[in-house]
C-alpha positions, 0 to 999 in steps of 0.5 A, a space after each residue: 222666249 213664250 210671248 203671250 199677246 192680248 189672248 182672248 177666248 170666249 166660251 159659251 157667251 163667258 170671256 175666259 181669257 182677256 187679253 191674257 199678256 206674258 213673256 216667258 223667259 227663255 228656258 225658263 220653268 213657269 208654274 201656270 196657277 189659278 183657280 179652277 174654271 180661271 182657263 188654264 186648260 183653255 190658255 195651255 190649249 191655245 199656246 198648243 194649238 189646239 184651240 184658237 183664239 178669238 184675239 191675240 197672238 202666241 209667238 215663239 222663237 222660229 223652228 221652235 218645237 212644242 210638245 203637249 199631251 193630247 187628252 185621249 191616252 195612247 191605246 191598241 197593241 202597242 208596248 209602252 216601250 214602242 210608244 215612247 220610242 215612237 215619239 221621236 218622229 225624226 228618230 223613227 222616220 230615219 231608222 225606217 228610212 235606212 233599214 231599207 236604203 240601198 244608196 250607200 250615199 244617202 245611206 252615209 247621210 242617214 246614220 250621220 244624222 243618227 249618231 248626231 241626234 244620239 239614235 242609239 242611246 235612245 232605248 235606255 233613254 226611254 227605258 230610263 223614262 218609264 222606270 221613272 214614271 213606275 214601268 219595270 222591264 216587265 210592265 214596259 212589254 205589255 200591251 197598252 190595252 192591258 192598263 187602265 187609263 191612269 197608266 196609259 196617260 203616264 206612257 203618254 207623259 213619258 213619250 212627251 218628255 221623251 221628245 225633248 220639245 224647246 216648249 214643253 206644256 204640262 197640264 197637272 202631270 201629277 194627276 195620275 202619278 203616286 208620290 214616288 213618281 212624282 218625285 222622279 218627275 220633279 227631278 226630271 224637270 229640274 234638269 230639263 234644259 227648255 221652256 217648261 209651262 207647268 199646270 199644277 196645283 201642288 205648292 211642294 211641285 211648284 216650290 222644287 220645280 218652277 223659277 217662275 209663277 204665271 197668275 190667272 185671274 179675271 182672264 189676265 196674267 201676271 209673271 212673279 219670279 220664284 216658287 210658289 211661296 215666293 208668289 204667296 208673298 208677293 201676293 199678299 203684298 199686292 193685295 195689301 197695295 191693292 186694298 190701300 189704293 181702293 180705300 184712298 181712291 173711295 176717300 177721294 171718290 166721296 171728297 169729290 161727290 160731297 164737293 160736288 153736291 155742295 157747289 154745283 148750285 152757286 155760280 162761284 163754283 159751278 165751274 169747279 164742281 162741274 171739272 170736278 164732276 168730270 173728274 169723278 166720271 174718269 176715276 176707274 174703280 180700283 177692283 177689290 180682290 176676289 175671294 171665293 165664297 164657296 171655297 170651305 169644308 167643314 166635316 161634321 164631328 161625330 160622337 165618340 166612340 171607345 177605342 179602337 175604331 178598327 183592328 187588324 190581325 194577321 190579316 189578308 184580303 185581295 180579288 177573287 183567291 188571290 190575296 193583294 195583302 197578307 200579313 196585316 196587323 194595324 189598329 186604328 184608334 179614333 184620333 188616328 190620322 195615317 197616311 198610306 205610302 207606296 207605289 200605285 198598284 203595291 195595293 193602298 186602295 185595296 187596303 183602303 177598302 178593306 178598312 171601308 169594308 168594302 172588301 171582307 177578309 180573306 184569312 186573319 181577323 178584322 174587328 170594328 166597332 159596331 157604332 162606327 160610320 166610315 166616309 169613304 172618298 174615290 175619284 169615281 164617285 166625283 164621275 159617278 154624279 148624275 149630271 142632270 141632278 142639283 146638289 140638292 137633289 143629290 143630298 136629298 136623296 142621301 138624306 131622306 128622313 132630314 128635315 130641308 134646313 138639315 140637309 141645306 146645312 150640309 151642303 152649306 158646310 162645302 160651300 153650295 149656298 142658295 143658287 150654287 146648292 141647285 145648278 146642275 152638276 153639268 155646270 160645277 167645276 170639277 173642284 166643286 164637283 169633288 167638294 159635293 162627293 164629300 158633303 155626301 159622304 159625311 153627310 152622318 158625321 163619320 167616325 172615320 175619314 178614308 180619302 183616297 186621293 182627294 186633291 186631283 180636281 182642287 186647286 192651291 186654295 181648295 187644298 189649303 181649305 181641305 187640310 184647315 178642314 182635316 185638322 179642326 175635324 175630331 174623327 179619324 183621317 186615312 189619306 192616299 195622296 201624293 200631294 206632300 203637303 197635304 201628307 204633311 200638315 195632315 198624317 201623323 202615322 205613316 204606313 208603308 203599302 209594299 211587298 205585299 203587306 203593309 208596316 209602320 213606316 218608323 221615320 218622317 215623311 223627309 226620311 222616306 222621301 230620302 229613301 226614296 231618292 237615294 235607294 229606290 222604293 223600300 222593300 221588305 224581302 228575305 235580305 232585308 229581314 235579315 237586318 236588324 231594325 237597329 242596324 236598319 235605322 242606323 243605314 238609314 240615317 246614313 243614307 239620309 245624312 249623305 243626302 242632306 249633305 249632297 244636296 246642300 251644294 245642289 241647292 247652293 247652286 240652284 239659288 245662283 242659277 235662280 239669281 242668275 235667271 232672274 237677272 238675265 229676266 230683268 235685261 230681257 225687259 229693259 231690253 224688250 219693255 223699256 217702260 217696266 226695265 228697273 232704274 239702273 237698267 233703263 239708263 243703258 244703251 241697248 248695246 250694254 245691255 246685250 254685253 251684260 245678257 251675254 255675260 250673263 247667259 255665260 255665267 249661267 250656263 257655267 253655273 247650270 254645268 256646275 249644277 249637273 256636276 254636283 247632282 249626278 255626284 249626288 246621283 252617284 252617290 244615291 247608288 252608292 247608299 
């Protein structure tokens, strides 16, 4: 069990945690939520050690091993292979030590303790690992200095998973990975036999993951059992009770005052006003729930235009000589909304940039219309903004011939409204700083939305408000994103990005999520362009119809495992915190209540047995397909 005792954490004169309180279940799967700037880093910093608490404590079961990702990603020589091999520092030590021991005693000792922690099956592990986060073979022999930042924060989330700590803490893994690995990750965690504390902010992760929602609010914690539309539920019931509460104690507030007001002078009824007035002085105001203001997009419309906005014929375009993309035939029609699939690297931003004009055409033809305005967003103009500059600086500058109230109107459309349009950049989060880089690039009202990857630094709501935003918008949308449900509420074309070209995916996004599960990335050789699409849609259907049914039993299993850990939850309060134990728990004796854990406990873990069975069935027969 992860207790959390009265944290407390103050930074720069601001209290961010405030006596944050919880108790994890034992190997439970916990999604640590909140809004941006709530302190989610700060707490996962604090429970990692890395930062220390002006109050409270963190306790763990002893010999406990915790694993966190540091913030700077693993660099030099290195192969990704050989650093996450290194990650298992005991592994590493022993091999070391018994390459170059002579004593055939200790020698004896050391390879024991080799075989019993598995050393030798470890290099598949670890090859296993990369795989999943995107490394072929190739790619796991090269230097690190040889890949960009994202990809070297994946060698460091696969070296983290990789030493299979009992506390595993992760701050929004997801952030540098594509869909595909996503989906890897999620499978992964699934099966991970520890505590996992998990800061994400995607509700499809949340939901396939997590038995637990950890809430960060005013610098105080609250634990909901379930994912994260199970939270969504339980808080809108909270809420409800919350606003019924602060309107019944305001009615009683204002029947004390008035009695107060018209008692106080008689000498009947001093006595009664003034216990009354006492009684007014204790009455702690119920806090109304926080909305945030700021929180909204609003994309200007544009004017119409005639279709089509963009056509691609025969297409190439790449870096240099070399084509990313050939073969590329797409057209783009003013109410288009499309999503582009595929792996990182396979080549959607190069795409992107291309239909941004960005990037001209190596061979083919591409045709725009020439009235057409293009909103391109890149997480590097969120870095490119001057941190010395205000919002309104920014879009002053942008604006130059707009009128004051013109240019104050956009920024009022992304939330920056009196104070906020001029505080320094240095002091926005970074949700806020990714809302002003898109009042810029719509500041003309475009024709077309390129958004590359734009939920990285927004929180649940922030992402809510952008689809809401998406949607009433009447011009073009092209997103990069691995964030299912945005794809979902938002692309009504799916584009695949793979083998160097790029097609019309012809199913939904389930269908391709499906594929990806069952045979691997989509690819379109030779072999493959000697079926049919009629042969080629009936496998697929196959493939998918043996996944739903797969996967049924696995899910069956997973609400009993749920069941079950919420039941051993509530014996773990009545047990630790009698005061909050449910009614027909609280009347037992603690040594019932053990018996009943131990019960249990045994019960879940036949049922989680079970569940590896059915899905390394499910596994197998994803091979198969």
């Amino acid at each position: 069990m992860l207790n959390l005792n009265g944290i407390q954490v103050r930074l720069g004169g601001r209290t961010i945690l405030d006596g944050a309180t919880a108790a994890l279940p034992p190997r439970s799967r916990v999604g640590l939520i909140g809004r941006n700037g709530a302190g989610k880093s700060t707490l996962v910093r604090v429970i990692a050690g890395h930062l220390e608490a002006d109050a409270g404590s963190v306790d763990m079961p002893k010999g406990a091993r915790l694993g966190y990702i540091a913030q700077e990603a693993p660099a030099g020589s290195a192969t990704p292979f050989e650093t996450v091999l290194a990650a298992d520092a005991e592994r590493a030590a022993l091999m070391e030590e018994a390459e170059h021991c002579v004593d055939p005693d200790r020698l004896g000792e050391l390879h024991e303790r080799l075989n019993t922690i598995d050393a030798h099956a470890a290099p598949a592990r670890a090859a296993k690992i990369l795989v999943g986060l995107g490394f072929d073979e190739a790619m796991q022999h090269r230097s690190l200095d040889s890949y960009s930042g994202g990809w070297r924060m994946r060698v460091a989330l696969a070296s983290l998973l990789f030493s299979q700590p009992d506390v595993l803490l992760l701050d929004e893994p997801s952030n540098h990975l594509d869909l595909e690995a996503v989906m890897w990750l999620e499978d992964f965690l699934k099966s991970y036999r520890a505590t996992i504390l998990v800061v994400s902010h995607e509700r499809d992760f949340l939901n396939n993951v997590v038995d637990h929602i950890l809430h960060l609010e005013r610098g105080k914690l609250t634990l909901y059992p379930g994912g994260y539309d199970a939270f969504e539920r339980q808080r809108a019931e909270r809420v409800a009770q919350i606003e019924a509460a602060r309107a019944n104690q305001e009615a009683q507030r204002k029947k004390l005052a008035d009695y107060i007001a018209r008692n106080s002078a008689r000498a009947s009824t001093a006595k009664q006003a003034q216990s009354r007035a006492k009684a007014l002085a204790r009455m702690q105001p119920i806090a109304a729930m926080a909305e945030d203001p700021s929180l909204s997009f609003g994309f200007p419309d544009p004017d119409e235009l005639r279709p089509p906005l963009i056509t691609l014929d025969m297409a190439a375009v790449g870096y240099g000589a070399t084509p990313v993309l050939k073969r590329l035939n797409l057209r783009l029609d003013p109410d288009d909304r499309i999503a582009l699939l595929g792996r990182n690297g396979n080549g959607k931003t190069t795409l992107a940039r291309l239909l941004a004009a960005q990037l001209a055409p190596m061979e083919g033809d591409m045709n725009a219309s020439g009235k057409m305005r293009v909103g391109y967003f890149t997480q590097y103009q969120v870095e490119e903004l001057d941190s010395r500059d205000t919002p309104l600086d920014h879009m002053t500058r942008q604006m130059r011939d707009a009128k004051p109230a013109a240019v104050r109107a956009q920024l009022g459309r992304f939330g920056f409204s009196g104070d906020k349009a001029t505080t320094k950049v240095e002091k926005l989060s970074g949700g806020e700083r990714a809302r002003l880089a898109l009042a810029l690039i719509t500041r003309d009202a475009p024709h077309l939305l390129i958004l590359d990857e734009p939920t990285n630094h927004l929180d649940v709501d922030a992402r809510e408000a952008l689809v809401q935003a998406l949607n009433a918008y009447s011009g073009a949308v092209l997103l990069v994103s691995h964030d299912r449900h945005m794809l979902e509420m938002t692309a009504d074309r799916l584009v695949l990005v793979d083998d160097g070209t790029a097609r019309e995916f012809d199913g939904s996004l389930d269908d391709y999520i499906a594929l990806i599960l069952s045979s691997g990335a989509p690819k379109d050789g030779d072999a493959a362009n000697k079926i049919s699409k009629k042969e080629q849609r009936k496998a697929n259907a196959e493939a998918r119809e043996r996944f739903r049914e797969l996967s049924k039993r696995v899910k069956v299993l997973e609400t009993q495992t749920e069941k079950l850990t919420k039941e051993r939850s509530a014996l773990d309060r009545a047990m630790f915190d009698p005061a909050s134990a449910e009614p027909s728990l609280a009347k037992l004796t603690m040594s019932d209540l053990m018996k009943r854990r131990a019960d249990v406990e045994a019960k879940l873990e036949a049922t989680e047995a079970e569940w590896m069975e059915a899905a390394e069935a499910l596994e197998a027969g994803q091979e198969a397909a």
